[in-house]
N, C-alpha and C positions, 0 to 999 in steps of 0.2 A: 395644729392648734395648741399653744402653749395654755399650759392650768395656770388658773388663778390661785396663788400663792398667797395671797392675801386673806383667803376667807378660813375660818377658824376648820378642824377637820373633823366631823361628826361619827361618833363611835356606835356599834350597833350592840346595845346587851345582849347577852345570849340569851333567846328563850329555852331554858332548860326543860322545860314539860313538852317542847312541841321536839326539841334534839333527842330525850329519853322516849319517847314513845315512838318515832323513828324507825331508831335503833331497834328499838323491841319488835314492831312487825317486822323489821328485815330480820332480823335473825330468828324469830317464828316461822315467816316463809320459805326460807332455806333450810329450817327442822323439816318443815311440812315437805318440799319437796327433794328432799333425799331421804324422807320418810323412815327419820329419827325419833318422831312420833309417830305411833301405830294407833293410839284411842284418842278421839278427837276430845274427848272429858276432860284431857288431860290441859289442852289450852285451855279454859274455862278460868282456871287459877292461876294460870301461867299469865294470862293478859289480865286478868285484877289486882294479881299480886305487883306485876310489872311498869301496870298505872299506876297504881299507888305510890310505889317507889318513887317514879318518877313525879309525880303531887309533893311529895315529902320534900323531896330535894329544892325542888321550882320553890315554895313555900321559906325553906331555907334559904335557898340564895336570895330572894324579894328582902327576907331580915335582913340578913347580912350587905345589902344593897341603901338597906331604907327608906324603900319607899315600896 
């Protein structure tokens, strides 16, 4: 089935907050299960500092985008 060549090609933004938070529970999970963290306390901060980040950036790029 040959593509339609004709039709303009639609680009996907990246959503930064949903690719940064992601990232952050896989490599939490992979701490956790090779038990790099030993006190569970310690994610507490680890995931509000790492959403956050991830908020600040997403925020940024919306500016930098304009809309």
């Amino acid at each position: 089935m040959p593509r339609d060549l004709d039709r303009p090609r639609r680009l996907h933004r990246t959503d930064w907050m949903a690719l940064l938070s992601g990232i952050l529970f896989i490599v939490l999970g992979i701490l956790i299960l090779t038990r790099s963290i030993k006190d569970p306390l310690v994610l507490l901060p680890l995931v509000v500092t790492g959403l956050g980040f991830s908020g600040l950036v997403a925020i940024i790029a919306r500016v930098f985008r304009g809309k």
